[in-house]
N, C-alpha and C positions, 0 to 999 in steps of 0.2 A: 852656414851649412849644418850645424849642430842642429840648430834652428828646427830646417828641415826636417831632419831627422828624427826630431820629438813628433811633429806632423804627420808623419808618413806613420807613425807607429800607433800614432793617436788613431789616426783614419781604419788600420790594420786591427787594431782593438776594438772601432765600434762596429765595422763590418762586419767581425767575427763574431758577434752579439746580435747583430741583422742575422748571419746565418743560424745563428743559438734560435732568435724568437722563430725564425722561418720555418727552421726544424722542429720544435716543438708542438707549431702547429701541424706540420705532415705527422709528425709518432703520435695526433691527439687526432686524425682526421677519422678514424671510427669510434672515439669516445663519445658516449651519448651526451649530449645535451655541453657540448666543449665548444666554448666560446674563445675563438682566435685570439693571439696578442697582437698586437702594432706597436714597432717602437718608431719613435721619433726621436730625430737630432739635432742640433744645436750647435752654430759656430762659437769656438771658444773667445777669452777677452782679447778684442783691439789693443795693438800700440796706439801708439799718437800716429804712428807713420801709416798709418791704415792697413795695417798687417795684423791677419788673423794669427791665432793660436794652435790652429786644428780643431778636434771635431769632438763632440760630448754625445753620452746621453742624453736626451730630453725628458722621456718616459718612454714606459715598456706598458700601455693599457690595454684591457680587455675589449673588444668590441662583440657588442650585445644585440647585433642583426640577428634575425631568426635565421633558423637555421633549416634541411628538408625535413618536413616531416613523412616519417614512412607508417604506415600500418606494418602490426605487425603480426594479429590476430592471437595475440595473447591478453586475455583480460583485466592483467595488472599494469599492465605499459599504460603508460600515461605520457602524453605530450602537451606543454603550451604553448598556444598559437597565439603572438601578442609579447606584449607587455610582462614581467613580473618574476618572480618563481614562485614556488613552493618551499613550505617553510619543515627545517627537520630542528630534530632535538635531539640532546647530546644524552644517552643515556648513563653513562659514569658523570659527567657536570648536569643538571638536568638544567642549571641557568645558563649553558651555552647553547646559542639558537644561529642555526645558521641558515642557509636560503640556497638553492639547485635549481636547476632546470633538468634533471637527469631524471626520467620518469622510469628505469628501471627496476620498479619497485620488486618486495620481497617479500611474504607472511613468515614473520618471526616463528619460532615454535611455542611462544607466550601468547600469540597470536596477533600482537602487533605489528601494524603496515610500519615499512622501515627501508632504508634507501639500503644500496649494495654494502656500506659502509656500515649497518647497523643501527643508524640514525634514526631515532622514531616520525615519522612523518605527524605533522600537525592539521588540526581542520576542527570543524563543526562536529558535533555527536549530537542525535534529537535528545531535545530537551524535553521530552514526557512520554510517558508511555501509557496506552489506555487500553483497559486489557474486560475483554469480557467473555465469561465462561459461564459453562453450568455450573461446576463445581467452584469454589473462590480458591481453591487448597489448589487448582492448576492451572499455573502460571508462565509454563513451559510450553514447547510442543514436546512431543513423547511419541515411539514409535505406537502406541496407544490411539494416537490420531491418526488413523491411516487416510483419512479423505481427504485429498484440497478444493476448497469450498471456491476462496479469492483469494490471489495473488496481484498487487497491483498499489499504483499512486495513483493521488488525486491529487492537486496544487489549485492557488490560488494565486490572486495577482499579488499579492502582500506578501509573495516570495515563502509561503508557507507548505509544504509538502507533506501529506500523507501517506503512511506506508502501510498498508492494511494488509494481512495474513490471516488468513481462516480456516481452520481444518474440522474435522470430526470424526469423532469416533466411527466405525464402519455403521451406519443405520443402515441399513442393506440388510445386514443381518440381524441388527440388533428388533427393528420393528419385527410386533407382533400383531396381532388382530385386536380391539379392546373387547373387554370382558360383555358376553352377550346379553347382559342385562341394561348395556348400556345402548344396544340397539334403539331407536329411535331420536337419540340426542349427539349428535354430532358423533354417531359412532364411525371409528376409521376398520379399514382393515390394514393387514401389515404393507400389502402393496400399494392404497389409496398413501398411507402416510408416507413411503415412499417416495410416488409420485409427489406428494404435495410437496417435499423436500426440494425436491432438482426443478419443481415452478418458481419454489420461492427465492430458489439459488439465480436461477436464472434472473430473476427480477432484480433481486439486489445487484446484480454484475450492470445490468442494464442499466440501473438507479446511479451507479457510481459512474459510471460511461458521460450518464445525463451531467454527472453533475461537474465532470470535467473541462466539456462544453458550455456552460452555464455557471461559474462557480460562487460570483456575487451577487448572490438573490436573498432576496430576507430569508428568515430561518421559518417556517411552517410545518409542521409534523404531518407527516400522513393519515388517513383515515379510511377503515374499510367500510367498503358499501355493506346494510343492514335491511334485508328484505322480508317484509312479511305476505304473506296470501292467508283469505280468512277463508278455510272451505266449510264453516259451523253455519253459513246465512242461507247455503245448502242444500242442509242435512235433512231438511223433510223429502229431497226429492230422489234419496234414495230407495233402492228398488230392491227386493231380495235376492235378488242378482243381477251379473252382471253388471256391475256401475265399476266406472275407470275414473281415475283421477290423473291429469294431464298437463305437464307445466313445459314450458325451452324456458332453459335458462341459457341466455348466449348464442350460442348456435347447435346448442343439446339438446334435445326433447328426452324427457323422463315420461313414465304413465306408469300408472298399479291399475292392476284390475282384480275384481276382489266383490265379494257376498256380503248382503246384510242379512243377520244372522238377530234377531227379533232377543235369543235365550244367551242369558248370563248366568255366572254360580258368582259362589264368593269367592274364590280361590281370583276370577275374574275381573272382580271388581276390585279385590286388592291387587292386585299387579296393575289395574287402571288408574287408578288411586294416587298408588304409591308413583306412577312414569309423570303423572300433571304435575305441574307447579300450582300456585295459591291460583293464579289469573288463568289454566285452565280448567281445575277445577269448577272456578266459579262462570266459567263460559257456558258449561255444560252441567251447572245444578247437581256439582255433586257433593255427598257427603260423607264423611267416615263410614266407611262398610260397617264398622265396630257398630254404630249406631242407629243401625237402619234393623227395626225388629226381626225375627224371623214371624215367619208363617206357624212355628210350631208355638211359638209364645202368644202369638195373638188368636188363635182358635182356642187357646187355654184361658182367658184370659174372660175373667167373669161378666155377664149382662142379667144381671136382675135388677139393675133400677136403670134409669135414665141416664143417668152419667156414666154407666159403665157401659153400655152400648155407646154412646158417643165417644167415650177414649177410646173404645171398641176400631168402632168408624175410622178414627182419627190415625190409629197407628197403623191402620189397613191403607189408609188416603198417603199417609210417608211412606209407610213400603210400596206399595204400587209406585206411585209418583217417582222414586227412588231409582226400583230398578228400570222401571222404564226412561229416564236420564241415562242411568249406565249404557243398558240396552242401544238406546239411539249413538250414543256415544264411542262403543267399543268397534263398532267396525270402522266406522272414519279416523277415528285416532289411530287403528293398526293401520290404517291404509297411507295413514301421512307418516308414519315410522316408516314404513316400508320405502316412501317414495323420500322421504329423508334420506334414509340412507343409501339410498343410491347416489340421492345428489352430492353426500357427503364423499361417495370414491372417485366424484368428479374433481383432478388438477385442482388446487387451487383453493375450494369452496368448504365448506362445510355446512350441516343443516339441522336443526332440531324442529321437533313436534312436539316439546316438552310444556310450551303455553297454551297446548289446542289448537293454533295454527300453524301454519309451517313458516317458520322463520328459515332464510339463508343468509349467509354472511360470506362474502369476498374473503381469503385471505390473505389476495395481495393488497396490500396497501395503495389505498388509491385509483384502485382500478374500478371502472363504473361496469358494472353487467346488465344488462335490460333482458327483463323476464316478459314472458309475450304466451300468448296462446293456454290459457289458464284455464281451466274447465273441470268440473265435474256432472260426467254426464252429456256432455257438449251444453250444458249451459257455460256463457264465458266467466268468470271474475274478475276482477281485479285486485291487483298488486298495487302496496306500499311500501314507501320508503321509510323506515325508522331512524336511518342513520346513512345520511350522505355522505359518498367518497370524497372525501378532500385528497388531493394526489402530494400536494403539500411542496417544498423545495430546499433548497440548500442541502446542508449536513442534518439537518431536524428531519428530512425525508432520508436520508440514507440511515441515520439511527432507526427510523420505523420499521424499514425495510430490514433490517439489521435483526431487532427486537420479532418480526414477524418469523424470518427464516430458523430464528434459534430457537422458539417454540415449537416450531415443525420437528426440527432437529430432536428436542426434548419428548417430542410426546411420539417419535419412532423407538425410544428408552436410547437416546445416544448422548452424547455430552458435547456440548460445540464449545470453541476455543477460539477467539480473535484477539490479537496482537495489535497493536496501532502503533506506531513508531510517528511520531511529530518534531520535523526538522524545521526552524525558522531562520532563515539565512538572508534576511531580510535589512539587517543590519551591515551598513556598508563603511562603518565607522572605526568597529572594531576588527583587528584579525582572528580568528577559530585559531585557539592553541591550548586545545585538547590532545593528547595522544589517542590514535585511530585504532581500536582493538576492532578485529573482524574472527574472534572463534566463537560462535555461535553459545556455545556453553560457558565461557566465562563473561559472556555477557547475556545469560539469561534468555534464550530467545527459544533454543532448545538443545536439546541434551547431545548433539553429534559435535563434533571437534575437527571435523575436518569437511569442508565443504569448499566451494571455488567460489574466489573472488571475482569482481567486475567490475572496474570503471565508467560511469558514463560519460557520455560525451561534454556533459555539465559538472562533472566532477564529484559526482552522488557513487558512493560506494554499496555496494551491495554485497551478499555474500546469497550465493544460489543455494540452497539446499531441498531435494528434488521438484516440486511443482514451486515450491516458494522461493522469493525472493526478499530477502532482508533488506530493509536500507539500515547500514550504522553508523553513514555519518558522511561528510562532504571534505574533500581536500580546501585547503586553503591558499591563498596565495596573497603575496604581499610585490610593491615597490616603491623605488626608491625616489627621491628626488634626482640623485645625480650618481647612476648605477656605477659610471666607472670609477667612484669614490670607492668601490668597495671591494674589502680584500680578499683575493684569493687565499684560500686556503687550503686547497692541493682535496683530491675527491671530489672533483667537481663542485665542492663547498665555496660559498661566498661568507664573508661576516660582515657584521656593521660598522664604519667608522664614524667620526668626524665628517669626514668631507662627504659621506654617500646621503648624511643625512637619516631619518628615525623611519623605517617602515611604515607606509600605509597599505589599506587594503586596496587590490590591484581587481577583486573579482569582475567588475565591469569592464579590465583592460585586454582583458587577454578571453580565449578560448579554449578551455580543455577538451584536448580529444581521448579518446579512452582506446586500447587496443592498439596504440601507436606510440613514436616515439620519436624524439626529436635530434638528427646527427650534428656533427659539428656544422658549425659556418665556414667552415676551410674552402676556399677556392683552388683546387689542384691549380692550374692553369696561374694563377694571379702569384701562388705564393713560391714555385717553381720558377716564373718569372723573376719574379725578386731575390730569390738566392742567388743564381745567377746573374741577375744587379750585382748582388752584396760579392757576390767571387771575383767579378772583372773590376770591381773599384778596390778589393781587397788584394790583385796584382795590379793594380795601379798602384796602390801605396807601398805598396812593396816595392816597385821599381825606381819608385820618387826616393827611398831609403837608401836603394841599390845606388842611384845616380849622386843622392849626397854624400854617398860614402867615396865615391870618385871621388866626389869634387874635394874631399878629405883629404884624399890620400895624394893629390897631387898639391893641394897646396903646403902637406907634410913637407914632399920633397922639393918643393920651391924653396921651402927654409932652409933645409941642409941645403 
């Protein structure tokens, strides 16, 4: 009867521990990321007569089913779907590391991502950064760059990410016209370089689109098309008026129309002069004006023998000869400056008359243009190619594209600024146990300190600041061999023991979702039912107690 009564009280002690775990789980059933307990029991040691002892502990384990995941359209919520947790770090011990499923995250005011607890959250941070400016002294962004150029990744299948940011100084405003001597050579106005700006943006957006789609291609640089037209094979069939010079380039048509004008001075010949290079110069037979006599030196200039009427002759034969090269010369050269420069306000293009014939050049990178309809005078021409577009691919074409748009940028007088952030998470060997800072200014990105965080659905952190988006770094996660080895530690913290076995990386296990969050695994229904087990067996034991104690007290009084 004693007997019993140890039993009954045994039974009455582990029920009430069924009810301990049961409840625990209901006061944990809105805790994020709370994983239920299950105890299990065990009958105690046999006699020989085949008679139990009552009832034990077995264990009280965690169970590590997933649990709902809710959205919850906050950008620092983080949920995983799968396998694994997330690893945090103790910032008073910095070598105690512990591991959560509780995506409840927090921007410290250090600006470290950090669990409810304080915890610094661990992961990846890119490993380089590749920064190209006008100036090399800025290294930041600054409200100085008010434009955003690109915002955006690119990846690779080698698990490598790009995080490109681009801004510039306001060119809008900054572009001017170039200085009017420069007319005929690629000269811009303040709106052509404008436009050529938002072509070339566009193109590079385009270029990095391509290469998202396509992203293991050999590495080949881009190249702009290089076009010349000869109008000097021409020049005799100009007419003292009226003659037009006539090109499409694309689906544009340009024309000048314009006089041959027979009479040049010197003031003429030097501004002619001084606009040719050596190869138009020598197209068009001409020579230092400095050296070409005048008329007044050579009517001075003595004949009384033979030889001085032939130097006579002679320096009559170079001046003539001289200004009649000018002469031929100056109106079709102003006539291709002129139709230069128009081409030069066309999107894109740029053009010089600076070799005597009219060269244009692409400046987007890559891009073929077919010039068609070539004429002076309605006689036709033709066009050459001096320099084939190569359109080029991989990152050797987004560098070109890159290198093209920040020239445009530069020659509006603006300064451009591009950030590269390179994340490799490639590596499925090791766990990421970095601490995650996300304030933009103590990690050098740019000078504001407060901007909104983001999760993605991959686990890539971002930090928004207004058109741009940062990446600075990826969560990490790890698991276990044998999860229910491992100890609760109260804060929804797990540690490592012996029995759980050494962390590995878990990122192929599991799914991070971003904007979400993960509830407990509590079953209303399942573990309401089981209290209610644990109460009807917990008066059962109790009556089994009750009934021994009868059976006590009357065999008391069998003795008296």
């Amino acid at each position: 009867m004693i007997g019993a009564m140890w039993k009954g009280m045994s039974g009455i002690y582990q029920q009430d521990r069924g009810i301990a775990v049961e409840s625990n789980n209901l006061a944990n059933s809105s805790t994020v990321g709370h994983k239920k307990d299950q105890i299990t029991f065990a009958d105690l040691l046999y006699t020989n007569g085949g008679m139990g002892h009552g009832v034990g502990s077995q264990s009280v384990s965690k169970q590590f089913q997933q649990g709902q995941i809710v959205g919850t359209g906050v950008g620092i919520d983080v949920a995983l779907e799968g396998k694994g947790f997330m690893v945090v770090r103790s910032r008073e011990n910095p070598d105690e590391i512990f591991y959560t499923r509780a995506g409840n995250l927090v921007q410290a005011k250090d600006g470290f991502l950090v669990n409810q607890d304080d915890y610094k959250m661990q992961g990846l941070v890119p490993q380089s950064r590749l920064t190209s400016s006008t100036n090399p002294a800025d290294t930041m962004f600054t409200d100085e760059f008010a434009r955003n150029i690109v915002s955006t990744n690119i990846s690779n299948s080698l698990g490598r990410i790009f995080n490109i940011n681009a801004k510039t100084t306001d060119y809008a405003s900054s572009a001017k016209n170039d200085d009017i001597a420069q007319k005929g050579d690629n000269y811009k106005s303040s709106q052509s370089k404008i436009n050529d700006v938002d072509a070339l943006r566009e193109d590079y957006i385009n270029k990095l689109k391509e290469y998202q789609l396509t992203p293991n291609v050999p590495e080949i640089s881009s190249q702009a098309q290089k076009s010349q037209v000869d109008f000097s094979s021409k020049i005799s069939s100009l007419t003292s008026e009226d003659n037009k010079l006539s090109i499409t380039v694309g689906n544009k048509t340009f024309s000048v129309e314009f006089d041959h004008d027979g009479n040049i001075n010197q003031d003429e010949m030097e501004k002619l002069y001084n606009f040719l290079d050596d190869s138009g110069r020598e197209k068009y037979g001409l020579i230092d004006p400095s050296s070409i006599p005048t008329q007044d030196d050579i009517d001075n200039m003595p004949i009384t023998t033979p030889e001085e009427i032939q130097a006579k002759a002679d320096r009559q034969s170079l001046r003539d000869n001289s200004i009649n090269a000018y002469s031929s010369a100056k109106s079709l050269v102003k006539a291709m400056q002129d139709l230069s420069d128009k081409i030069s306000a066309y999107a894109g293009y740029s053009s010089s008359a600076k070799s005597g014939t009219l060269e244009i050049e692409g400046l987007i990178q890559g891009k073929e243009f077919k010039i068609s309809e070539v004429e002076l005078n309605n006689e036709k021409i033709n066009s050459t190619n001096i320099q084939e577009a190569i359109k080029g691919s991989g990152m050797a074409m987004i560098d070109s594209a890159k290198e093209a748009l920040k020239q445009a940028v530069e020659k509006a007088d603006a300064k451009y600024l591009e950030i590269t952030n390179v994340l490799d998470y490639a590596d499925l060997n090791t766990i990421g146990m970095t601490d995650l800072n996300v304030r933009l200014d103590v990690l050098g990105l740019a000078d504001k300190d407060v901007a909104d965080v983001e999760i993605s659905d991959d686990g890539f952190i971002f930090v928004k600041s207004g058109d741009n988006k940062f990446l600075v770094g990826r969560l990490s996660t790890a698991s276990f061999r044998n999860e229910q080895g491992l100890n609760p530690a109260g804060g929804n913290l797990y540690s490592q023991t012996d029995l759980s076995g050494n962390p590995f990386n878990a990122d192929t296990m599991n799914t991070i979702k971003g904007k979400s969050l993960e509830r407990a695994n509590v079953d209303y229904g399942t573990t309401l039912t089981q209290i209610m087990v644990y109460q009807k067996a917990f008066e059962a034991n109790s009556k089994s107690i009750t009934t021994s104690d009868e059976f006590l007290q009357t065999a008391i009084g069998l003795i008296k």
